[in-house]
C-alpha positions as a LaTeX table, in Angstrom:
\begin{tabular}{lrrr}
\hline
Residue & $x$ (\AA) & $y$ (\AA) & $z$ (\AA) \\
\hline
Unk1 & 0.00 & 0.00 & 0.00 \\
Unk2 & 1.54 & 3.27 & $-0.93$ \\
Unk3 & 0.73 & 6.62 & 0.90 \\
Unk4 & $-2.43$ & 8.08 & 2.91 \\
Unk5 & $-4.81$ & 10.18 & 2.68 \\
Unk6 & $-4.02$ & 13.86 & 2.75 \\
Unk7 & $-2.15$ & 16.85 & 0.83 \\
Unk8 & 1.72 & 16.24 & 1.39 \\
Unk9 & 4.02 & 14.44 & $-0.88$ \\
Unk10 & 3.18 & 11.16 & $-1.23$ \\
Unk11 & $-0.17$ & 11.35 & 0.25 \\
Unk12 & $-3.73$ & 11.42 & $-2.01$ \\
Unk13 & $-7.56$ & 12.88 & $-1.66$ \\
Unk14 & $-9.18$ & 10.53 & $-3.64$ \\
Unk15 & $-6.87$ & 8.96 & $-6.13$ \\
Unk16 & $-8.30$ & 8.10 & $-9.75$ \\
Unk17 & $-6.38$ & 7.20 & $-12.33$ \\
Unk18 & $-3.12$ & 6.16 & $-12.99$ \\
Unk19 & $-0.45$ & 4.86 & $-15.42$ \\
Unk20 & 3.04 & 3.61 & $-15.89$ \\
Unk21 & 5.51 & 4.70 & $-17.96$ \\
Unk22 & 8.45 & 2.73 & $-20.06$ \\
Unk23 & 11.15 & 2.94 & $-16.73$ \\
Unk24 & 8.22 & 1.64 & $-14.38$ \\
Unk25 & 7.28 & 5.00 & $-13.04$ \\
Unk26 & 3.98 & 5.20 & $-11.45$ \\
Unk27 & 1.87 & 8.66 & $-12.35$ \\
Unk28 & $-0.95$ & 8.93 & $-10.08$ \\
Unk29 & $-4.22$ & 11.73 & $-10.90$ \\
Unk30 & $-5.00$ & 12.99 & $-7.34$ \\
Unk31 & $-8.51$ & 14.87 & $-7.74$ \\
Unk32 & $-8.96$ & 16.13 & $-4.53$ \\
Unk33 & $-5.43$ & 17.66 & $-4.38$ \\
Unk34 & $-5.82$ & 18.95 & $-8.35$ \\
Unk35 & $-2.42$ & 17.49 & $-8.82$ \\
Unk36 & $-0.35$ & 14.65 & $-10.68$ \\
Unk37 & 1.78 & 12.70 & $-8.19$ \\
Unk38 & 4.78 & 10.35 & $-10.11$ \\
Unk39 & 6.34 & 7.73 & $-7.90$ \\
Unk40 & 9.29 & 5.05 & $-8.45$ \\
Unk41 & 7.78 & 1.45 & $-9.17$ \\
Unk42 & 8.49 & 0.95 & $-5.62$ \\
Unk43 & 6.27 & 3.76 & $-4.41$ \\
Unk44 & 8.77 & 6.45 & $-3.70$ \\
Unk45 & 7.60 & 10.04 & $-4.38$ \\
Unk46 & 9.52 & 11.61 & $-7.00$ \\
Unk47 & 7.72 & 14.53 & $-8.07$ \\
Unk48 & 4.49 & 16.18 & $-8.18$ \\
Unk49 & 2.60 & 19.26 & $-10.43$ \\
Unk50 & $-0.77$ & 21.09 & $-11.06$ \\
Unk51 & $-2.72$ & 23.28 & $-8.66$ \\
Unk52 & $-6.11$ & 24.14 & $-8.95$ \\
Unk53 & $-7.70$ & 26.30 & $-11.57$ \\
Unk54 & $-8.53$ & 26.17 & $-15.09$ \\
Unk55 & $-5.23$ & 27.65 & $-16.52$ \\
Unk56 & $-2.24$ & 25.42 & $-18.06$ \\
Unk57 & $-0.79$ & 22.93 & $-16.01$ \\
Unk58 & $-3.65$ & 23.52 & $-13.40$ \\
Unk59 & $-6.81$ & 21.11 & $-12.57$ \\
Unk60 & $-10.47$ & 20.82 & $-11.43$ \\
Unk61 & $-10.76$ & 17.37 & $-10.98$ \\
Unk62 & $-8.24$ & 14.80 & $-12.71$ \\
Unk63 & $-9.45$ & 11.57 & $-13.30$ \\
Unk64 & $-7.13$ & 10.03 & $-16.08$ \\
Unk65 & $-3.49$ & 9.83 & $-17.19$ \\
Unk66 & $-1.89$ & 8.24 & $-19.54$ \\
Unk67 & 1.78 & 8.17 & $-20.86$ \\
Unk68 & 2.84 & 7.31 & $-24.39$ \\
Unk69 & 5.99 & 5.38 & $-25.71$ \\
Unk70 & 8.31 & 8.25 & $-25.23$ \\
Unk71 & 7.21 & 9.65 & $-22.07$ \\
Unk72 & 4.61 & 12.46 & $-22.72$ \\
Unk73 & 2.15 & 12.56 & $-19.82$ \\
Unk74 & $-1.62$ & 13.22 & $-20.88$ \\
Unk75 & $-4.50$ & 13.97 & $-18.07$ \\
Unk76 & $-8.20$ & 14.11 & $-18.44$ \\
Unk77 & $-10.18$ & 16.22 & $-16.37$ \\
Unk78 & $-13.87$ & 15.52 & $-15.60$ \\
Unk79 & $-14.57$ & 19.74 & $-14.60$ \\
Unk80 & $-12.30$ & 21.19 & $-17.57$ \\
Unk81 & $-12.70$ & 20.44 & $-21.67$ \\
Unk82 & $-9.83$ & 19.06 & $-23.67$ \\
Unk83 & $-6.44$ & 17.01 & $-22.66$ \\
Unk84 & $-3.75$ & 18.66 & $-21.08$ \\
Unk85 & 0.23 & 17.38 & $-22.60$ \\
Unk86 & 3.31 & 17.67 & $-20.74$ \\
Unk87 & 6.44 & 16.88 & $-22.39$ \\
Unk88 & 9.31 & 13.98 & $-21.66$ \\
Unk89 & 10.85 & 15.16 & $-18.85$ \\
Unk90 & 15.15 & 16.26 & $-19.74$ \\
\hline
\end{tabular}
């Protein structure tokens, strides 16, 4: 089991979607927090992004991710039209 509930690193308000990308990372949507958490494969925070709005890079409610072959992250959001991209990490 990895994390509890709450707003720190590591922790989630009602996780919904997640995904994996080619290295085994974990990408977590966390709706109530209006952020995307990514973890190692063995659950150790690495980073985290979005705050809440409407605006680039921000959230309403995220529900979905998804990663593609070269590392793009995509996230759906159930209060905001359209799919937000963020590009492979350097």
């Amino acid at each position: 089991k990895w994390g509890s509930e709450g707003s720190g690193d590591g922790q989630f308000n009602m996780p919904s979607g997640i995904a994996v990308d080619a290295q085994g990372n974990v990408y977590v949507a966390d709706r109530g927090n209006y952020r995307i958490q990514e973890f190692t494969s063995t659950g150790k925070f690495l980073t985290k992004w979005g705050s809440e709005g409407s605006g680039d890079g921000q959230f309403n409610s995220p529900f979905g991710v998804a990663v593609d072959g070269v590392g793009n992250v995509y996230v759906a959001d159930f209060d905001t039209p359209g799919i937000q991209k963020f590009g492979v990490k350097p």
